[in-house]
C-alpha positions in Angstrom: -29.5 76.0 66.5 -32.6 77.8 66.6 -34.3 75.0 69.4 -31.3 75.8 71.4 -32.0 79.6 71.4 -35.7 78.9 72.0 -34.8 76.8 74.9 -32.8 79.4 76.5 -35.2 82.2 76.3 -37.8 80.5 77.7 -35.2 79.3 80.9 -33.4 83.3 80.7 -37.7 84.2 81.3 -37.7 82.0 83.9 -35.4 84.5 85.9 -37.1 87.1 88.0 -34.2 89.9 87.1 -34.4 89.1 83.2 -38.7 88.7 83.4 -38.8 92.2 85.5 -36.1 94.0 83.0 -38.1 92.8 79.9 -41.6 94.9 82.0 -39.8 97.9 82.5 -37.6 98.2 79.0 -41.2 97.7 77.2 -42.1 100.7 78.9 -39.2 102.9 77.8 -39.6 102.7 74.2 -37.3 102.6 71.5 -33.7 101.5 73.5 -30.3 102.1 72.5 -27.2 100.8 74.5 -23.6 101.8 74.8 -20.6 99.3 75.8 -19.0 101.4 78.8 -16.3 99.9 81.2 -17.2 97.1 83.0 -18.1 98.1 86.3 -19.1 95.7 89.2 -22.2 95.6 89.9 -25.4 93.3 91.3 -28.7 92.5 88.9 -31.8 93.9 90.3 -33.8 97.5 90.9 -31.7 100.8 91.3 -33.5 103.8 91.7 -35.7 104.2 88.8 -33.8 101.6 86.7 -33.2 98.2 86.5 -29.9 96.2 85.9 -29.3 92.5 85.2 -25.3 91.6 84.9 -23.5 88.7 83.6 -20.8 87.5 86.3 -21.8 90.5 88.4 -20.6 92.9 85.6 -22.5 95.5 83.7 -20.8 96.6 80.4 -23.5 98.1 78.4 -25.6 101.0 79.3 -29.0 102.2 78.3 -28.8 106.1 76.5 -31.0 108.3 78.1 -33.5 110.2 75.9 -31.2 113.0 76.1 -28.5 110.8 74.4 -26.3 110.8 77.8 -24.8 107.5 79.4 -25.6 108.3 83.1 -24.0 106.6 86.3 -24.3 102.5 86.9 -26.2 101.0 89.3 -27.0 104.0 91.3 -29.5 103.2 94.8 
């Protein structure tokens, strides 16, 4: 189980949305996420944030440092 899970790391790296969200998250900090409503939405930059979805869905959201959920993929 643990070979499968390495195997799909190194391919999830691979992607240029997943790579470029792992750079800016290491940045942040500590990070904590919320579930929210799924909400349709494309992986890549938005303003000052960066977004990767699954299916073109987003349905958790990073807290701001203030402890508020702000709006989704915002340009």
């Amino acid at each position: 189980m643990i070979f499968f899970i390495a195997i799909i790391s190194m391919v999830a790296l691979q992607e240029p949305h997943v790579k470029n969200f792992l750079i800016e998250a290491s940045n942040a900090g500590p990070i904590e996420y919320k579930f929210i409503k799924p909400v349709n939405c494309k992986s890549g930059k938005y303003k000052n944030t960066y977004v990767i979805s699954q299916n073109e869905r987003v349905i958790l959201k990073q807290v701001s440092k203030d402890g508020n959920v702000g709006p989704i993929c915002v340009k």
